[in-house]
C-alpha positions as CSV (number, residue, x, y, z in Angstrom):
1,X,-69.3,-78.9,-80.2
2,X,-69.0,-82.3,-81.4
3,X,-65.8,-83.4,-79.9
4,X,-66.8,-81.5,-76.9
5,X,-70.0,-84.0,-76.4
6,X,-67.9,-86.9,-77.2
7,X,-65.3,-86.3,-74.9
8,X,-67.8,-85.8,-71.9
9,X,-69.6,-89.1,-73.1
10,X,-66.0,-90.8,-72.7
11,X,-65.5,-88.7,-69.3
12,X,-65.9,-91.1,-66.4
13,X,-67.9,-88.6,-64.0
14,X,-70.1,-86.1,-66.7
15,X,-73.1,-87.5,-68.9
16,X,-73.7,-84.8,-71.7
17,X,-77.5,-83.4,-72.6
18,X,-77.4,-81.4,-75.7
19,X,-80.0,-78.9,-76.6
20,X,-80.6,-77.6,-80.2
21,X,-82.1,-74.1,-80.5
22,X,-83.0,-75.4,-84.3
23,X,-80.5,-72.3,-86.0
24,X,-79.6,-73.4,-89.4
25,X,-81.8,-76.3,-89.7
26,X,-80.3,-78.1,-92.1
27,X,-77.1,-77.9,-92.0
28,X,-77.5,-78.7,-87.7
29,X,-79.2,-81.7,-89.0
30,X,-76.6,-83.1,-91.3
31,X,-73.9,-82.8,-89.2
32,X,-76.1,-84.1,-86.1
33,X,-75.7,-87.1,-88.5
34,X,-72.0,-86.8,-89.8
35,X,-71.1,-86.7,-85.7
36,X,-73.6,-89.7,-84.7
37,X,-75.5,-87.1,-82.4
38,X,-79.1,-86.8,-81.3
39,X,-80.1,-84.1,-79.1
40,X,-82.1,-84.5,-76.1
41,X,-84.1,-81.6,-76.3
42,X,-84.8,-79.7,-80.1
43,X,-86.8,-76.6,-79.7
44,X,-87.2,-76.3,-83.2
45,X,-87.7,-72.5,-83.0
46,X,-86.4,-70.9,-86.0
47,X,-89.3,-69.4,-88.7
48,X,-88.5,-68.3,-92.3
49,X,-88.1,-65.1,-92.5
50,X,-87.6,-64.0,-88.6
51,X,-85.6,-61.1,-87.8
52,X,-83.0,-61.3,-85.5
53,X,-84.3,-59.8,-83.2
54,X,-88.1,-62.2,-83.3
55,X,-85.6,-64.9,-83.4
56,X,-83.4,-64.0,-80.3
57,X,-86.9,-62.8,-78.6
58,X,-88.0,-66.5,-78.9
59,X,-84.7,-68.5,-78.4
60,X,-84.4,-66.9,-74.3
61,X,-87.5,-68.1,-73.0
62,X,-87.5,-71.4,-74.8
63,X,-84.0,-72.0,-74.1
64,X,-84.7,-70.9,-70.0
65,X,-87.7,-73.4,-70.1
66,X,-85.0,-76.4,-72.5
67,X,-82.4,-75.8,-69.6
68,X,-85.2,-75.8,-66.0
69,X,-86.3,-79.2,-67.7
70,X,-82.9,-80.5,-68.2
71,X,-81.9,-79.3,-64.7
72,X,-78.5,-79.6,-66.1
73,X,-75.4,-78.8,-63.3
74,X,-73.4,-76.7,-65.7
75,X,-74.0,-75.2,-69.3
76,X,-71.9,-75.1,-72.2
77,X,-72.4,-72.6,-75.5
78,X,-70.0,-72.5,-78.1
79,X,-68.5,-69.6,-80.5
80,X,-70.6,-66.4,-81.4
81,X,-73.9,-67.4,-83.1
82,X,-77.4,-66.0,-81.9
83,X,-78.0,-69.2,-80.5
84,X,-74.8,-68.9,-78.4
85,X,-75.9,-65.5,-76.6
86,X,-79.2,-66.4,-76.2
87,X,-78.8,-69.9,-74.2
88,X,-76.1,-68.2,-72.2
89,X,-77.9,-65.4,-71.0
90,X,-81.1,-68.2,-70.4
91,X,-78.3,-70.3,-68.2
92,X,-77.9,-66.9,-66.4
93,X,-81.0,-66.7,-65.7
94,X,-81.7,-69.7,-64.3
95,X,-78.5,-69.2,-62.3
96,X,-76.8,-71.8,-63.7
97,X,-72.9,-71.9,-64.2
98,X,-72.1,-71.4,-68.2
99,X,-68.8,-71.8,-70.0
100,X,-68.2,-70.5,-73.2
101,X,-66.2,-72.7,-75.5
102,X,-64.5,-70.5,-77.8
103,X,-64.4,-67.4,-76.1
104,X,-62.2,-64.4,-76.1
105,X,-62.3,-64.1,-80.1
106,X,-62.2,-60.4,-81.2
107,X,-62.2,-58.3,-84.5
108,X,-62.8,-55.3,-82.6
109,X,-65.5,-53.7,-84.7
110,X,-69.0,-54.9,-84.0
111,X,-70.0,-54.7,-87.5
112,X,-67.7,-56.9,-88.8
113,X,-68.6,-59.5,-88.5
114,X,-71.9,-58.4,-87.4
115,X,-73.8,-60.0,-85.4
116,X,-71.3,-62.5,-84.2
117,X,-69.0,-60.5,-82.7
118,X,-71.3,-58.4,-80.6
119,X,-73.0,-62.1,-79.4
120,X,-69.4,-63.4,-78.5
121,X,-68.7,-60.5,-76.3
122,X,-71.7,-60.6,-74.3
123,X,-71.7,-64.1,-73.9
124,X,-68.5,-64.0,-72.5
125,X,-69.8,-61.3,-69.7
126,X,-71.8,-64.0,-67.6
127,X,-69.5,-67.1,-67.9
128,X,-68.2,-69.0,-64.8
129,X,-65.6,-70.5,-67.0
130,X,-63.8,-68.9,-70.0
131,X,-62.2,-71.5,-72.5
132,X,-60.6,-69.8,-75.1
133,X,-58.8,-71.5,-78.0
134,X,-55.7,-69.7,-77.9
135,X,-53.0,-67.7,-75.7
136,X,-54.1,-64.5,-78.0
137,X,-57.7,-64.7,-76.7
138,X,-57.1,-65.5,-73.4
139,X,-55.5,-61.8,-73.5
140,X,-58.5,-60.7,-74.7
141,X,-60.2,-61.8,-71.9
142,X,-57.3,-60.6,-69.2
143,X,-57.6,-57.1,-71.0
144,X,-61.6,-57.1,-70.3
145,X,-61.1,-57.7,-66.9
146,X,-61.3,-61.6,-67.0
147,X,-60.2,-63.8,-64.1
148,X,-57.1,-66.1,-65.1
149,X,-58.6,-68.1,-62.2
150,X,-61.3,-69.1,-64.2
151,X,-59.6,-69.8,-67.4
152,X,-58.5,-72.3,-69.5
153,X,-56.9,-72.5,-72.8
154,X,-57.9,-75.4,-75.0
155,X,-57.5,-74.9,-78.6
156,X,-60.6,-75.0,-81.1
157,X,-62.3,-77.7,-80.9
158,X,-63.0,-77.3,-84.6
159,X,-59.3,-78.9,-85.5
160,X,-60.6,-82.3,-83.3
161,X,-63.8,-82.1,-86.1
162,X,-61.6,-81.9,-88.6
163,X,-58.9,-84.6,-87.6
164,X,-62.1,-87.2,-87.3
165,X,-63.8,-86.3,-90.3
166,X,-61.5,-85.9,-93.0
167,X,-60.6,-89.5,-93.4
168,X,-64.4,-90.0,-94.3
169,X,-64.2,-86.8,-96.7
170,X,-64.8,-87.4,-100.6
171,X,-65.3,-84.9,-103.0
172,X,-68.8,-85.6,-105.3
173,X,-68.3,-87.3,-108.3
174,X,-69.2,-84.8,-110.5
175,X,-66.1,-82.4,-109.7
176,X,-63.1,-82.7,-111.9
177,X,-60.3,-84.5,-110.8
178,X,-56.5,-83.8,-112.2
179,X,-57.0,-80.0,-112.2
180,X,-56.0,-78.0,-109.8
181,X,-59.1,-76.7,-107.3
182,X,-59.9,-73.5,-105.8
183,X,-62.9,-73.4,-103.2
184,X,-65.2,-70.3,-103.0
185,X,-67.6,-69.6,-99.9
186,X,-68.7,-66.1,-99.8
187,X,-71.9,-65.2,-97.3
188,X,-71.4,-62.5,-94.9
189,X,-73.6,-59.9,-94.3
190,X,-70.9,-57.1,-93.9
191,X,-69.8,-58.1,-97.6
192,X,-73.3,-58.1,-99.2
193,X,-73.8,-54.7,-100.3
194,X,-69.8,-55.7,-102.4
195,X,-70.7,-59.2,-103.5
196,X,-71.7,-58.6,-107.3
197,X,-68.7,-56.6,-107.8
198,X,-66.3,-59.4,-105.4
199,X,-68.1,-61.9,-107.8
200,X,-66.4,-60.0,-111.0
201,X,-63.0,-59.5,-109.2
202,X,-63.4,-63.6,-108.7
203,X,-64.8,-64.4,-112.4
204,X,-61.5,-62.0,-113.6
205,X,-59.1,-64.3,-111.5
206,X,-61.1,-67.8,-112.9
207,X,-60.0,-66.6,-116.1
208,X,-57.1,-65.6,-115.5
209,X,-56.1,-69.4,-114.5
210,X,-58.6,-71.1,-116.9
211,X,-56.6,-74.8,-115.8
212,X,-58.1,-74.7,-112.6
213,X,-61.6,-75.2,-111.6
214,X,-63.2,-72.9,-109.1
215,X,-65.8,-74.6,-106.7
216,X,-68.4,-72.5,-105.7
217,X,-71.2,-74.1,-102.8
218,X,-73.4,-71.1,-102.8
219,X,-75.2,-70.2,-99.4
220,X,-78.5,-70.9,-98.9
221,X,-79.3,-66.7,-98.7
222,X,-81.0,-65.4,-102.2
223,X,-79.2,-62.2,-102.0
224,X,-75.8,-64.5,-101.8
225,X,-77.0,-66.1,-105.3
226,X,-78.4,-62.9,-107.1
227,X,-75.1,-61.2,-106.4
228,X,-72.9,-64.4,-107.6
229,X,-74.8,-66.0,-110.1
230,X,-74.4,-62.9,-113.1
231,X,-70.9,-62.6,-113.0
232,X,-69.9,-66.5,-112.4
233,X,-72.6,-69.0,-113.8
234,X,-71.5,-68.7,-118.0
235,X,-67.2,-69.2,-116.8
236,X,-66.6,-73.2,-117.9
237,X,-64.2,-73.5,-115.1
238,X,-67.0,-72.4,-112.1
239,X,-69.0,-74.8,-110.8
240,X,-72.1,-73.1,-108.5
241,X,-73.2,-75.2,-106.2
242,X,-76.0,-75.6,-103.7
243,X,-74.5,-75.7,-100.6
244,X,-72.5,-78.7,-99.4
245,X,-72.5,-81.2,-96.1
246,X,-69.4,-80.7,-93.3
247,X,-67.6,-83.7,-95.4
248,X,-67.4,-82.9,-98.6
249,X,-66.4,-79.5,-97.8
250,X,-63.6,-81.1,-95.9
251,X,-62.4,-82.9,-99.2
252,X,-62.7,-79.5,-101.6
253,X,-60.2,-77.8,-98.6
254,X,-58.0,-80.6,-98.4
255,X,-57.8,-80.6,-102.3
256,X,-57.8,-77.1,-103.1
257,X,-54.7,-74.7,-104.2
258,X,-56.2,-71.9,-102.3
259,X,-59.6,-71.2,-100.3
260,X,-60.9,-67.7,-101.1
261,X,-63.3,-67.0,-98.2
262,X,-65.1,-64.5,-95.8
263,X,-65.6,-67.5,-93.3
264,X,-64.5,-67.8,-89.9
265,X,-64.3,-71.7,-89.3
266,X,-62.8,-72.1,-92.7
267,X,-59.5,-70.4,-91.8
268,X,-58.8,-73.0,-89.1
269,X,-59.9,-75.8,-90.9
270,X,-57.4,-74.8,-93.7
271,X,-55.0,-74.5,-91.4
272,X,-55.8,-77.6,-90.2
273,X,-55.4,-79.1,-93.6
274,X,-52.8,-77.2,-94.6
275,X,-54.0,-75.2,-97.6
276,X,-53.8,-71.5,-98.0
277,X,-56.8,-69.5,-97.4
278,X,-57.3,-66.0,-98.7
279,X,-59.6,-64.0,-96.1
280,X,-62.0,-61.7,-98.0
281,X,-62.7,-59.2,-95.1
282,X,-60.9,-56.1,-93.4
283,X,-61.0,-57.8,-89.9
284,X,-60.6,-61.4,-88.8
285,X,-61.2,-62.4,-85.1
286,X,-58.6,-65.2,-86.1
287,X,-55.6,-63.3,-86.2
288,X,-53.4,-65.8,-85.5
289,X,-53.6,-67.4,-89.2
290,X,-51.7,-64.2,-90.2
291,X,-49.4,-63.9,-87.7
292,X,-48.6,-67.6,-88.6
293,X,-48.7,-67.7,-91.9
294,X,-51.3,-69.7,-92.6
295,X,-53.8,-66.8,-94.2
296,X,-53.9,-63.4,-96.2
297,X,-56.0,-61.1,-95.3
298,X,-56.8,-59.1,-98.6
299,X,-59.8,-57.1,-97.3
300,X,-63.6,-57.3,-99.4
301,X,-62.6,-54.0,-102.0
302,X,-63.5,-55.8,-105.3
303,X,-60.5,-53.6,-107.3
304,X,-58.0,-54.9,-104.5
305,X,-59.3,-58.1,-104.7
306,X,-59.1,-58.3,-108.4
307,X,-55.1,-57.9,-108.4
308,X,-53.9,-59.9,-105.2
309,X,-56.4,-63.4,-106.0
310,X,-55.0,-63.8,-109.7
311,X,-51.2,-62.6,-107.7
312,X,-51.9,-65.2,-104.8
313,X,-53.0,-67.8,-106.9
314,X,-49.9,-67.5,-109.5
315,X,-47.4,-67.5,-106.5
316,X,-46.4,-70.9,-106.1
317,X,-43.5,-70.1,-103.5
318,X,-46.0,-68.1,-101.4
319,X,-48.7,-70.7,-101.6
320,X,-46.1,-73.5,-100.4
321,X,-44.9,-71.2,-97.7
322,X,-48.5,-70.5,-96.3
323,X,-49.0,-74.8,-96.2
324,X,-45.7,-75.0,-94.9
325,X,-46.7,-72.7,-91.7
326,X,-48.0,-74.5,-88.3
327,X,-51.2,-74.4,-87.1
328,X,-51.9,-71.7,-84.8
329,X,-55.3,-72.9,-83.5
330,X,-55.2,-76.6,-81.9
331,X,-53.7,-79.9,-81.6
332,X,-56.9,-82.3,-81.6
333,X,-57.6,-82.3,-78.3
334,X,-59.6,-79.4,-77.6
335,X,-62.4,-81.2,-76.5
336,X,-61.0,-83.1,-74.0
337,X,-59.5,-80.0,-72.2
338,X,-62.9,-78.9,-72.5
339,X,-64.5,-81.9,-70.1
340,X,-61.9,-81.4,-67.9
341,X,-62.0,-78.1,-67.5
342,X,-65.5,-78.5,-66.6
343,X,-64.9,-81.4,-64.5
344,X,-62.5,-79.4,-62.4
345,X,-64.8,-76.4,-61.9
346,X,-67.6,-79.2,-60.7
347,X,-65.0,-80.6,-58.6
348,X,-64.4,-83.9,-60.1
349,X,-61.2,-83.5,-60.9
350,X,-57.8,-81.4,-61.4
351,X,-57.2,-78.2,-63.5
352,X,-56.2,-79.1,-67.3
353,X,-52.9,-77.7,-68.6
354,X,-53.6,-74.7,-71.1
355,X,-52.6,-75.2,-74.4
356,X,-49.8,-72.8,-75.4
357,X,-51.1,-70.4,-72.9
358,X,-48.0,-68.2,-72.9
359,X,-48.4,-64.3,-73.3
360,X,-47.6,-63.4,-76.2
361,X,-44.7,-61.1,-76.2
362,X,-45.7,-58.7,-79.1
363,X,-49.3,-57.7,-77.7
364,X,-51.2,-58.1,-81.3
365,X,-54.9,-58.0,-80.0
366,X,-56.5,-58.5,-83.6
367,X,-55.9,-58.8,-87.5
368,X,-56.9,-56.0,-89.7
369,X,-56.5,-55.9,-93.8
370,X,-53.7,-53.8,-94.9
C-alpha cells in the first residue's frame, strides 16, 4: 500500500490517513520505515499467541472505533490478510464506501492458501469499488456477479514497491558473492504438516549444485524452524537466516538463479526482477506467472519436489526463458490508478484507463500444479 499512499499524498484533491491494525509487528514497522510512512492511527492489537479467530474478534471493533474517529470519506484495504477482511467489514459497518486494492485474486480452494483466500473473497462482497491487478481477476469478479461499472484494473501495486526500492537494495555482507544464489522462503500453513520432508527434497537439490549457495531467511513461526532446521543447518552451502527487511530481500531476488517459494508477493516481485521463481504449492491465485512464463508451479509433494528443483535449477535454457518472459502483473503505476480511481468514484475526477483490461480469450480462471 505504499505507493498507493504516496500517490494520494501527490493527488491534488485526496489527503491519505492510514490506519495500522498492528498484524505482523515487525515487519509493518520496518517497512513503515523503508517507505518513509507514519500512520495516523496504530491500534496495536495483535497479542502473542491469539488465535485467529481472538485476533479477528478484536481487529472489527477497534478498527470500526480507528475509522468513526478518522471520519474518513472512503476506505481502502489491500490484498487478503486478516487485517484486510476485518477493516472492510468495520468500513461496512460504519457505512462507509471501501475499495479493495488487489481484489479478484483466486486459487479456488479455501484451504490453500488458508486463510487468505477465504478473507479476499469476503472482502471483496461489500466493496464500492473493485481494483483488481489484472484482466484475469477482473473476470473473477464479472463471474461472481461483479459490476464492471465499478471496476478498475490497475496492476499490483507491489511492482511500483519494487521499482522504488530496488535501487536502495544490498545484500548483507556476510553472503557470498561470485557464486551463484538461490533464495528460499518457505512459511505457509497449508505446507506445514510437508515441511521436514520439503526441507530434505531442498537439502538433496543444495547438494546436488554444491557451487551455489542457497539463502534461507527463515520465518519468524517455530514450527517453520523445527521443520527446516534438521535437514538444512549442517549443508556448507545453506545459510539460515532470521528473517530479512523488504530491501534486502529485494537484492537476494534480484541476484538469485532461481527463487524456490510458497509465497504469494514473491512471484510478482520475481517477475518484476526477472528471475525465475519455482512455486512450492498445488494452487497459486497468481496464475498469470505461469501462463507467462515467469513461474513453475511444482506443487509441495517432497518426492516431486526432489526431482524437478535439482531439474529446474540445472536447466539453463529454461531458467533464461522464464527471465526472458514479460511481466504479467504491472507496469509501476498501479498506485496512481489507484488514487484516481478513488478520485473518480468521489467525484473529483475522470475514470482511469484499465491496465490491460481485455478479456482474456482462453477463460483460464486459476493455476493449479500439474
Amino acid at each position: 500500500m505504499a505507493p498507493v499512499v504516496h500517490a494520494l499524498e501527490r493527488h491534488p484533491a485526496l489527503e491519505p490517513y492510514l490506519l495500522v491494525t498492528g498484524q505482523h509487528r515487525e515487519q509493518l514497522d520496518r517497512m513503515l520505515s523503508v517507505f518513509a510512512l507514519t500512520p495516523q492511527a496504530d491500534l496495536a492489537l495483535m497479542r502473542p499467541g491469539a488465535s485467529l479467530a481472538d485476533a479477528f474478534g478484536r481487529m472489527v471493533p477497534a478498527a470500526a472505533a480507528g475509522l468513526r474517529a478518522a471520519q474518513p470519506a472512503y476506505v481502502l484495504v489491500h490484498g487478503d490478510t486478516l487485517t484486510t477482511l476485518a477493516v472492510a467489514l468495520a468500513a461496512f459497518f460504519e457505512g462507509l464506501p471501501l475499495a479493495h486494492v488487489e481484489a479478484g485474486l483466486r486459487s479456488f480452494d479455501l484451504r490453500e492458501p488458508f486463510p487468505e483466500e477465504a478473507s479476499r473473497r469476503l472482502a471483496d462482497v461489500v466493496t464500492d469499488l473493485d481494483l483488481p491487478p489484472t484482466a484475469l481477476a477482473r473476470e473473477h469478479l464479472l463471474r461472481e456477479g461483479k459490476p464492471a461499472a465499478r471496476m478498475v484494473v490497475t496492476g499490483n501495486t507491489a511492482i511500483d514497491a519494487v521499482h522504488w526500492a530496488v535501487r536502495r537494495a544490498t545484500l548483507p555482507a556476510h553472503v557470498p558473492r561470485g557464486r551463484p544464489l538461490v533464495a528460499l522462503t518457505l512459511h505457509r500453513r497449508e505446507n506445514l504438516p510437508r515441511l521436514a520432508d520439503i526441507a530434505v527434497a531442498l537439502a538433496a537439490t543444495a547438494r546436488a549444485f554444491p557451487d551455489h549457495v542457497f539463502v534461507y531467511p527463515m520465518h519468524r513461526n517455530p514450527a517453520v524452524r523445527a521443520a527446516v532446521v534438521p535437514a538444512l543447518s549442517e549443508l556448507a552451502n545453506v545459510l539460515l537466516e532470521d528473517d530479512w527487511d523488504y530491501l534486502a530481500m529485494l537484492a537476494l531476488l534480484r541476484e538469485a538463479r532461481l527463487v524456490i517459494t510458497d509465497s504469494g508477493g514473491l512471484q510478482e516481485e520475481g517477475a518484476a526482477l526477472r528471475t525465475p521463481v519455482a512455486v512450492v504449492r498445488n494452487v497459486t491465485e497468481r496464475p498469470e506467472g505461469g501462463e507467462a512464463g515467469t513461474l513453475r508451479l511444482l506443487g509441495n509433494d517432497p518426492a516431486r519436489l526432489a526431482v524437478a528443483l535439482p531439474e529446474l535449477l540445472g536447466d539453463e535454457a529454461a531458467l533464461d526463458r522464464m527471465r526472458a518472459a514479460p511481466n504479467p502483473y504491472g507496469d509501476g503505476r498501479a498506485g496512481e490508478r489507484v488514487a484516481a480511481a478513488v478520485a473518480w468514484r468521489l467525484g473529483l475526477g475522470p475514470r482511469p484507463r484499465d491496465w490491460r483490461a481485455q478479456p482474456r480469450p482462453d477463460g483460464v480462471a486459476c493455476g493449479t500444479a500439474g
